[in-house]
ZAMARGU-4260 file (C-alpha; in steps of 0.2 Angstrom, whole numbers, plus 5000, padded with zeros to 4 digits):
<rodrens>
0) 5497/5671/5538 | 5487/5665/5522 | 5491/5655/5507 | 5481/5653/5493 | 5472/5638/5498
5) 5468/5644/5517 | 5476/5652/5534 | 5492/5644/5541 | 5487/5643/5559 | 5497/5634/5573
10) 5490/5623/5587 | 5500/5623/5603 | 5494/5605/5608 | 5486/5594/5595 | 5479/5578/5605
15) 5474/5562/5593 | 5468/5548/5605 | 5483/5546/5619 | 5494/5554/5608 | 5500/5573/5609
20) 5507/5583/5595 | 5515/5600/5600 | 5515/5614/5590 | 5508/5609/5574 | 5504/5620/5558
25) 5491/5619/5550 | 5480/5626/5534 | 5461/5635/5541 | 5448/5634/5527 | 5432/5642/5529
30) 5422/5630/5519 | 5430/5613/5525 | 5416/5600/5524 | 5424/5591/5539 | 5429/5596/5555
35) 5449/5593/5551 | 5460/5583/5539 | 5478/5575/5547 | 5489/5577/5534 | 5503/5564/5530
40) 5516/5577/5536 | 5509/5574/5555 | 5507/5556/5551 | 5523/5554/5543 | 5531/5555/5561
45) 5526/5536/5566 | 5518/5521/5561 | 5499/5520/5559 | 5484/5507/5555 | 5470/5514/5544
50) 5458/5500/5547 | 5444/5504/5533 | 5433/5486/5540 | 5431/5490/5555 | 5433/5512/5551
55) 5446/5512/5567 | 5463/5522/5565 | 5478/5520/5577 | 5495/5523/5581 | 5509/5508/5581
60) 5521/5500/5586 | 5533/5496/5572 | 5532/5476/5565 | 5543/5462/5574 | 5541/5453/5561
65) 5546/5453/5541 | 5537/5461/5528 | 5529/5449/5516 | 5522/5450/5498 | 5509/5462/5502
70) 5520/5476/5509 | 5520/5490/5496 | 5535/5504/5497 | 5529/5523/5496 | 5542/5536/5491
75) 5536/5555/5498 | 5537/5568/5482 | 5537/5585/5489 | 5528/5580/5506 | 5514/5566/5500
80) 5516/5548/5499 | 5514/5542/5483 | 5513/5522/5476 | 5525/5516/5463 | 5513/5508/5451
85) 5509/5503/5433 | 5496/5509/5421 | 5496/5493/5407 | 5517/5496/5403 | 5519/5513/5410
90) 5526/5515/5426 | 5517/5529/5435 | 5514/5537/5454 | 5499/5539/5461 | 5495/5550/5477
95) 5491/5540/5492 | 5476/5553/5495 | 5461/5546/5508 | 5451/5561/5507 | 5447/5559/5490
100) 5431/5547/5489 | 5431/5538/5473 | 5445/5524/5467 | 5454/5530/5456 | 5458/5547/5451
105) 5467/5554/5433 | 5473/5572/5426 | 5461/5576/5412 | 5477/5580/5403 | 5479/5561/5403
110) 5462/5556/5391 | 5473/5556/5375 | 5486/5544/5381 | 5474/5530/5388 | 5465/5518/5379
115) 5447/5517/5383 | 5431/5502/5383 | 5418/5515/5379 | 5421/5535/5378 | 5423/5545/5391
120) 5406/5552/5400 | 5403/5567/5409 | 5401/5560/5428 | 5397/5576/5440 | 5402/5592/5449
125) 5413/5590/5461 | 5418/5600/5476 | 5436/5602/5484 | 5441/5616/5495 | 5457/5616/5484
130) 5451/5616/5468 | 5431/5623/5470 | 5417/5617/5460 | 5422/5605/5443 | 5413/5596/5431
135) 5423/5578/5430 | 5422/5563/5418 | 5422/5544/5420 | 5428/5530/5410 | 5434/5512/5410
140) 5452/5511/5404 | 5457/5496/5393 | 5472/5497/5405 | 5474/5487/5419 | 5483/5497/5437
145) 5493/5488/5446 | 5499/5493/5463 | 5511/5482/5472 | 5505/5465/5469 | 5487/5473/5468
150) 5481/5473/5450 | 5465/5482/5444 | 5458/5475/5430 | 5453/5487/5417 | 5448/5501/5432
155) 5436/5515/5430 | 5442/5532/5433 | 5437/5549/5436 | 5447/5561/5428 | 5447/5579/5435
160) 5451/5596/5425 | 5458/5603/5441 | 5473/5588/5445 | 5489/5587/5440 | 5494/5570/5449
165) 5486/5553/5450 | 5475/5550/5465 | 5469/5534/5473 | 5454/5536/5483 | 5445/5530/5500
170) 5432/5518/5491 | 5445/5509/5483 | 5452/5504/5500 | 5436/5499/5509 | 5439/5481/5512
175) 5460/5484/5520 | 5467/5486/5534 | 5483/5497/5532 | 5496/5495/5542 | 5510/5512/5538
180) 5528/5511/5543 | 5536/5528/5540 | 5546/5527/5555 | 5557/5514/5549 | 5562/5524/5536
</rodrens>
């Protein structure tokens, strides 16, 4: 079957580690530039540690203990998790997406109702096997992001033509350890 993005193929068995998925759907692109992504749909089934310090993922056992002040909630629009946050006043979700590699990620659309330090700057090409080949721009927002109780001060972002939603990237994460909990609902 193909969709507009790739083919829809299924696997059988999907091993990850110890753990087997069975019969698992999945997109086939023919200009992927990795060998696979695991999408938050197969994810969603348990609890997982991304641990970008020490680059290790795994599968979890859910917490005995209570969440503190760092949990952050996630709500799943559609079938992506996305983080309650704030941009300055403005309440606003943003994708919880690890393939994309910068920090923060804005609509284009978005330029005229943000404030910036310095105008916006062509930054470079970029390529997605969703969206192709597209010029994107960067700026510093007067704004500050906060996520949680995670603030960015005044972030800079790259804002893409080719987006609709707000995505925050893998660089912004290098220095967590993740722990997900979808399985406790």
């Amino acid at each position: 079957m193909t969709s507009g993005r790739g083919d829809i193929v299924k696997a059988n068995k999907l091993e990850i580690g110890s753990n087997v998925f069975i019969d698992v759907h999945a997109a086939s692109y023919a200009d992927l530039d990795v060998d696979g992504v695991i999408g938050f749909n197969l994810l969603k089934n348990g609890n997982f540690l991304l641990d970008y310090v020490d680059m290790k993922f795994a599968f979890i056992d859910a917490p005995n203990l209570p969440l503190d002040e760092n949990y952050i909630s996630y709500e799943t629009l559609g079938r992506m998790p996305y983080l309650k946050s704030k941009i300055g006043k403005k309440d606003a979700y943003i994708n919880f997406d690890t393939g994309a590699s910068q920090w923060l990620y804005f609509p284009l659309t978005w330029k005229d109702s943000i404030s910036f330090k310095a105008p916006l700057k062509d930054h470079k090409v970029l390529t997605n096997n969703q969206t192709g080949k597209t010029l994107t721009y960067i700026g510093q927002i007067k704004e500050d992001v906060s996520i949680g109780n995670y603030t960015l001060k005044t972030p800079y972002v790259i804002f893409d033509p080719e987006i609709e939603d707000l995505f925050i990237g893998s660089s912004l994460l290098h220095d967590f350890k993740l722990f997900f909990y979808p399985a406790l609902g």
